[in-house]
C-alpha positions in Angstrom: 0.0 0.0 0.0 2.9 2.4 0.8 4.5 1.3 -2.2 1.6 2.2 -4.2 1.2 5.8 -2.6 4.7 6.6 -3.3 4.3 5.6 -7.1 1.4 7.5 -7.1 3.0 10.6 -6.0 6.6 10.5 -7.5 4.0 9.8 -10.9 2.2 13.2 -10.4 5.1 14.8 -9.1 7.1 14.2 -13.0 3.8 14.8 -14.7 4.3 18.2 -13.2 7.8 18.6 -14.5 7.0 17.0 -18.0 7.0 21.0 -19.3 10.0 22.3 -17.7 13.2 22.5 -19.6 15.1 23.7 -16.5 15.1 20.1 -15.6 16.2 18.4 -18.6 19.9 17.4 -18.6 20.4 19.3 -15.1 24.3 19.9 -15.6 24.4 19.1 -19.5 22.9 22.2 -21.0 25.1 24.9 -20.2 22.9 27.1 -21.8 20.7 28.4 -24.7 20.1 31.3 -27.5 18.2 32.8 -29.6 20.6 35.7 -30.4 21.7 34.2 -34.1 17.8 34.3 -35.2 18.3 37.7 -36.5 21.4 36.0 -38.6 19.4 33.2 -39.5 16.7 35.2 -40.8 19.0 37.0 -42.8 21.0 33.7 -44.7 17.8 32.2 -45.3 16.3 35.1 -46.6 18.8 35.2 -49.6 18.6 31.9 -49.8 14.8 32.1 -50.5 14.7 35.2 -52.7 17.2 33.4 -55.0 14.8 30.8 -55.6 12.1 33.2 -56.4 10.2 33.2 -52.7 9.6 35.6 -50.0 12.1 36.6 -47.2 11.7 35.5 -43.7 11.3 37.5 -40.7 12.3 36.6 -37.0 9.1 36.0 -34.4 9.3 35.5 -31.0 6.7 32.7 -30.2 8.9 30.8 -33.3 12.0 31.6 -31.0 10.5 30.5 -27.9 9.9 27.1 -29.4 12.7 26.9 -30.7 15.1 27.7 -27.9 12.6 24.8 -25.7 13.8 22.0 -28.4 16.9 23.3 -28.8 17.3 22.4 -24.9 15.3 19.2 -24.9 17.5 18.1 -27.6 21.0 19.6 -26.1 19.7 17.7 -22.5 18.8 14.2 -24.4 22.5 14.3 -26.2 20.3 13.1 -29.7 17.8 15.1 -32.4 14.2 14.2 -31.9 11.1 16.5 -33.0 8.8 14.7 -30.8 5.3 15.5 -30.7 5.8 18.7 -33.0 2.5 19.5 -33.4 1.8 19.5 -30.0 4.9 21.6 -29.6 3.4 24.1 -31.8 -0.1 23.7 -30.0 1.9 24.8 -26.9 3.4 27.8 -28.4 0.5 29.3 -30.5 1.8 28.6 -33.7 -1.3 27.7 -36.2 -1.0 27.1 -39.9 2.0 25.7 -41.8 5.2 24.8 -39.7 8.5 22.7 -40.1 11.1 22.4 -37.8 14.9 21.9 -38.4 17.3 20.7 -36.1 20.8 19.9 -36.3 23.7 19.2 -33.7 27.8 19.7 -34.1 27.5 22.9 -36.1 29.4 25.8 -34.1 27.9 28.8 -36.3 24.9 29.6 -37.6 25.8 29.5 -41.1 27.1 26.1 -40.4 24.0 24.9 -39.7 21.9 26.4 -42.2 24.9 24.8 -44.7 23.9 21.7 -43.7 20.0 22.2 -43.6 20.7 23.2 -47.1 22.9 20.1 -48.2 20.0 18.3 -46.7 17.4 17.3 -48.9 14.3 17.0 -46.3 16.0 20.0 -44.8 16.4 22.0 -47.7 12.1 21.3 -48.5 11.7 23.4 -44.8 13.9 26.2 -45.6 12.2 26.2 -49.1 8.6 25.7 -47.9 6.8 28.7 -50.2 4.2 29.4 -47.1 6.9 30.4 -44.5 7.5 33.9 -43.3 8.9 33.8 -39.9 11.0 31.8 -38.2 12.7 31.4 -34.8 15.9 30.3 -34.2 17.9 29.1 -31.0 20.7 26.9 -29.9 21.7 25.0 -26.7 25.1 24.4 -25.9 25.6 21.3 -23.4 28.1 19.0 -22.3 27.9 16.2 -24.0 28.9 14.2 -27.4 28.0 17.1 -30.0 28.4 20.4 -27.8 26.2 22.6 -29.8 22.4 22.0 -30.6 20.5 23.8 -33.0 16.9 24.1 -33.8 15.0 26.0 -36.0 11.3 26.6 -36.5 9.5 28.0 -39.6 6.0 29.3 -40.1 3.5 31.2 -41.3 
């Protein structure tokens, strides 16, 4: 009976923490940013226009998620998008949306090379509805170091 109690509890007690980053990888992220979005927004815009499409623009709810996968990713040590629609649900972002992610890169443009030498990848930058995006990365002490994720949307 006490056994059962105790599960019971410590049960509730992580459904509680299921949300909060701050948690995830305790001593592993050493932390996260969304200070290259503006950077981001920038290479991908030229990258767009050359291919006949509309520029990109930065948004902060597309940050915000970003910069909570970015984390969840940096704390697991391995890429996974998870319930992304869900994600999005969470965040407010309605209509199209694609989500990058990539791990190793040290700079921004790194990462966007190799979304762009990506072929999946490459479809999200490319996606002809996008018009904001957010931008973050997690740097953490594990296998790969740096963590990036990107979101675009609508």
């Amino acid at each position: 009976m006490r056994v059962l109690s105790f599960c019971a509890l410590l049960a509730l007690a992580l459904a509680g923490c299921a949300g909060d980053t701050s948690l995830l990888g305790g001593d592993k992220v050493l932390a996260s940013s969304t200070h290259d979005a503006a950077a981001a927004a920038r290479l991908i815009s030229a990258y767009r226009v050359s291919r006949g499409l509309s520029p990109v623009t930065v948004d902060s709810k597309l940050n915000e998620a970003a910069e909570y996968q970015a984390r969840v990713v940096a704390a697991a040590g391995s890429l996974s998008h998870g319930n992304f629609a869900s994600r999005m649900d969470k965040f407010g972002v309605m209509g199209y949306a694609a989500e990058n992610l990539s791990a190793g890169s040290d700079t921004v443009d790194g990462a966007i090379g190799r979304w762009k030498a990506s072929p999946g990848h490459n479809v999200n930058l490319l996606m002809p509805e996008a018009r904001k995006i957010g931008l973050a990365r997690a740097d953490a002490n594990n296998r790969y170091g740096r963590y990036w994720a990107l979101v675009l949307g609508q």
